[in-house]
N, C-alpha and C positions, 0 to 999 in steps of 0.2 A: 127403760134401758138407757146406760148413761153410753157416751162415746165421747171418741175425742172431734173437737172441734175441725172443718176440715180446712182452716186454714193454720196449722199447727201438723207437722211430721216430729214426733218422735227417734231420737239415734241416742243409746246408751253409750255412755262414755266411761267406759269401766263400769265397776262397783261405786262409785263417790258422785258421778254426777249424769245427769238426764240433758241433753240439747232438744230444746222445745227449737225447731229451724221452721219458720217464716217467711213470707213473702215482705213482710213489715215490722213485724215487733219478734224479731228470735230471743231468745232466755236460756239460760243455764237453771238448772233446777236440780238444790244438794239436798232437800228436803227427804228422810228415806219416806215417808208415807207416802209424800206426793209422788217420789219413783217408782213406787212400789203400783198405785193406781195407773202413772202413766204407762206405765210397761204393758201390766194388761188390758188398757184399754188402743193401748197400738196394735196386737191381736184380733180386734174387733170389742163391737160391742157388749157391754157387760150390765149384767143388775145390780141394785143398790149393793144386795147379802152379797154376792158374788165378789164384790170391791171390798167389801167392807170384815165380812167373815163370818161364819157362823159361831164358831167355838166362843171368842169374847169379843164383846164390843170396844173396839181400839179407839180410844178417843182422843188419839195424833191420827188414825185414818177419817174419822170423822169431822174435825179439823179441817182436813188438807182438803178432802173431796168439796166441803162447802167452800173452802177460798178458793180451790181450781175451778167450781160452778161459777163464784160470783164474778171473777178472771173470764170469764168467756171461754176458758182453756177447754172443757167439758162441757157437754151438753145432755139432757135429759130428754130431748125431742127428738121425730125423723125429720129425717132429711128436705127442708122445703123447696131449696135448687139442689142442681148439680150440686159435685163438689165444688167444680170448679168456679163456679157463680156465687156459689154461697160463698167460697176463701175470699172473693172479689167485694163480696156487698161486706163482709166483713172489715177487711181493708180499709175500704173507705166510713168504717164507724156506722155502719147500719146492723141494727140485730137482724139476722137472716130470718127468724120465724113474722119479726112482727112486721117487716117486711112484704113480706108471700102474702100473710094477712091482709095487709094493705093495697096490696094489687088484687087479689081477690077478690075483694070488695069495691072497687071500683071498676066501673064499665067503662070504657072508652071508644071512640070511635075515629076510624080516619077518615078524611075526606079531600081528595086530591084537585087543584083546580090550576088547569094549565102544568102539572106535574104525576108522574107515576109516582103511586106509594105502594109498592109491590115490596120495593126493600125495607119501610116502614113496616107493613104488617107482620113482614117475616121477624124482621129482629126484636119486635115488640112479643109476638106470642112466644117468641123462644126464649125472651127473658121476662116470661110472668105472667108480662101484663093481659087484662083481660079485654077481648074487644069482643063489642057488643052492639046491635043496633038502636037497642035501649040503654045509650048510655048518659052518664052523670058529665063526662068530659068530651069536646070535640075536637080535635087536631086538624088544622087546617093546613095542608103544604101546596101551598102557593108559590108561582112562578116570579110574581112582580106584588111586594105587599098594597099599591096602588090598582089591583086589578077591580074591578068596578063591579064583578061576580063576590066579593067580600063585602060588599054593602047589605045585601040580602042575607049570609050566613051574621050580620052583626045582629042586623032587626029582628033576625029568629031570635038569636042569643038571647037578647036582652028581653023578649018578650016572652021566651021560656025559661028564663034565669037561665041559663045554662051556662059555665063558664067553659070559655073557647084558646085553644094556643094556635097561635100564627106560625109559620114556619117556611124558610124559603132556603130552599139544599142549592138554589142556583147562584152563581154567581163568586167571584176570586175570594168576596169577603161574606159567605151567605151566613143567616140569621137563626136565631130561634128567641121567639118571643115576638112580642108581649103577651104574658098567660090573661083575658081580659075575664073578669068576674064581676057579673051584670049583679047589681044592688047592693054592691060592696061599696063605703064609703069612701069616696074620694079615688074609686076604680076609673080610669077615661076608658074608650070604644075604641073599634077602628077606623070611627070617622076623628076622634081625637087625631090619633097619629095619621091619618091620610091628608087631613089641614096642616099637619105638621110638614110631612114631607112633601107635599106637594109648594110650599113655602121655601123649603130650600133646596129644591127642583128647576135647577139653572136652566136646564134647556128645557124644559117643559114651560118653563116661567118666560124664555124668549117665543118661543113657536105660539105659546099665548098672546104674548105680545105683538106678534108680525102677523099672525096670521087669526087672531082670537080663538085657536083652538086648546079646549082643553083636557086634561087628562093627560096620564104617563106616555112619553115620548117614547115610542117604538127602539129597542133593543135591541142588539144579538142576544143568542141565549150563550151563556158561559157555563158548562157545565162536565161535569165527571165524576164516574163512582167512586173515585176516593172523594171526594169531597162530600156526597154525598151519605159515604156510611159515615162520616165525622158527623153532618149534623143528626144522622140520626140515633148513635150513641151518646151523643151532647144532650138531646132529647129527651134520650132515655132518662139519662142521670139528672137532669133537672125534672122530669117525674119525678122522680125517688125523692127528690129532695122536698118539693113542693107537698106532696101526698104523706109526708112523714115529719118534716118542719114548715109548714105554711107559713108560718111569721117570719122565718128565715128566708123565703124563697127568691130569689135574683131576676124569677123571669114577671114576676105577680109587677104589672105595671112595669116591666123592663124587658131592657131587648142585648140578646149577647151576639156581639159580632164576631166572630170566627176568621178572623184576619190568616187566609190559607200559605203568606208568605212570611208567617212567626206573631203569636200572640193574641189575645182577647181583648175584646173592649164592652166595657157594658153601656146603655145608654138608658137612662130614665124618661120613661112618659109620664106627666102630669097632664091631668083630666080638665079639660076645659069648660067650665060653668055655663058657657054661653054656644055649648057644642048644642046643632039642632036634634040630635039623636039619644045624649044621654045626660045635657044638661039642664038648668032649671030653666024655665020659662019666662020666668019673670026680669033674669037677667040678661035675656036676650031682646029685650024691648026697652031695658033701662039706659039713663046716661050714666059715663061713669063719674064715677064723685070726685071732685075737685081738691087740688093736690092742696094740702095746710101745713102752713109753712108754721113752724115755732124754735123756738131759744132749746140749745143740747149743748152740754159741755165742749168743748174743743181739748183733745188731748196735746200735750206740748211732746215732742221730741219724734213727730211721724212725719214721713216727707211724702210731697203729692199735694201741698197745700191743706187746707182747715179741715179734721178731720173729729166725725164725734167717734166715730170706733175705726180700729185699724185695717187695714186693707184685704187681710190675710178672714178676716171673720165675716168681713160682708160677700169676699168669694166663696165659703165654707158657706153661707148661706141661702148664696145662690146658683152653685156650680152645675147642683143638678140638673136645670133649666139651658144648661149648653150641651150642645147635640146637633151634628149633621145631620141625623138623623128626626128623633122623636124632641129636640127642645128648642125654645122658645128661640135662641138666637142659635148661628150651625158651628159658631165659634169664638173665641176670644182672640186679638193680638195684644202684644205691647204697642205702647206708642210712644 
């Protein structure tokens, strides 16, 4: 049974033209075949003969129906969300069936530490996804990404492969990510990013200091349900994204800051070699090898003094690596 897509309303405008009206891509449509199938399939659902006709085989209806299928405009399947979910995953460029598929087949699980995921479970099972205690993925919504109860969910991870997403709803700028995937190459843990932040952890780094104590400096908790269904809608859609384009995915080694007074920031973690939890062994015993100096062109007309390549390429090359959060240094100034 074909139907019309539900992120597409049909309104006839006279005899001469069809408004396809959308939430994202509206159309005018003069084509009479194609008016002739959208008309009745605004009625409801219809079958191939039923569009197409019994008496002779029209082949401008034939035509039209195959470019309105391969358009997304029609569809040949039921219904896998709501309407109203399905015009949404549409929107944002997901095919709605292979979609549903995709969450279907994956298990997921949540696991709350120092945080309720009661709004997590609801909005997850109402858009899809499947949760299970046998699952392939674990969500972790943590209070403080330094909480010391994340050490134990990393060791499991990485010793059942299981790949795990961090997630913290508290806080004016809360987080989601890093999605971590144990025996992925060049994946870091949460002991990567817990050296990291604890590195540019000012008053954790003085109270260390004054007093040798360590670990995350005690907090208020900052928190509210708006903030909190943002990150768990941010969530949602970096599933989709991840379970549907993995090699595209934002959160796979990265972390998206949710800045609640205007804007997003991403920050990149890089995996540390000489991490005790996921790196090599060998290079946590070695020295490290000694800098060698040699002869490189000098470009003429670059200012900053003798340069073998421009300033603009060795930032591009190394920007990832700045982070208040997950990078090597928490920032750059001019000087």
């Amino acid at each position: 049974m074909y139907r019309l897509s539900s992120l597409y309303k049909v309104t006839a405008l006279g005899n001469e033209f069809v408004l396809l009206a959308s939430d994202c891509c509206s159309s005018i449509i003069s084509s009479s075949p194609a008016k002739t199938i959208l008309n009745a399939l605004s009625k409801g659902p219809k079958t191939w003969r039923e569009l197409i006709g019994h008496a002779q085989m029209s082949e401008g209806k034939m035509a039209a129906l195959m470019e309105l299928e391969a358009q997304g405009i029609i569809i040949d399947y039921s219904p896998s969300f709501p309407s109203g979910q399905e015009a949404f995953w549409s929107c944002l460029g997901f095919n709605p069936q292979i979609l549903a598929d995709t969450f279907s087949i994956n298990s997921l699980c949540i696991r709350g530490i120092g945080c309720n995921i009661s709004s997590f479970s609801t909005a997850f099972k109402h858009s899809g996804l499947h949760l299970s205690e046998a699952y392939e993925l674990l969500i972790v919504v943590a209070d403080d990404y330094r909480n010391r109860e994340l050490e134990q969910v990393n060791e499991d991870a990485i010793r059942l492969g299981v790949p795990w997403l961090l997630v913290k709803p508290t806080g004016i700028n809360p987080l989601v990510g890093p999605l971590f995937i144990p025996g992925r190459s060049e994946s870091a843990c949460w002991e990567c990013l817990e050296h990291r932040l604890e590195l540019h952890d000012r008053e954790s780094q003085f109270l260390k200091g004054t007093k040798g104590v360590s670990g995350s400096i005690n907090r208020p908790v900052v928190h509210h349900p708006i903030a909190e269904q943002i990150v768990v809608s941010t969530t949602i859609l970096e599933l989709a994204n991840w379970m549907v384009m993995p090699d595209k995915s934002s959160i796979v080694n990265g972390i998206l800051e949710l800045d609640l007074r205007g804007g997003q920031k991403e920050h990149h973690l890089v995996n540390r070699p000489q991490c005790k939890t996921c790196g090599h062994p060998k290079q946590m015993v070695q020295f490290p090898k000694p800098v060698c100096l040699q002869a490189a062109p000098i470009l003429k007309d670059v200012g900053g003094g003798y340069r073998s390549e421009r300033n603009a390429v060795t930032m591009a090359r190394y920007l990832h690596l700045v982070s208040r959060l997950s990078g090597v240094v928490p920032f750059l100034k001019p000087y």
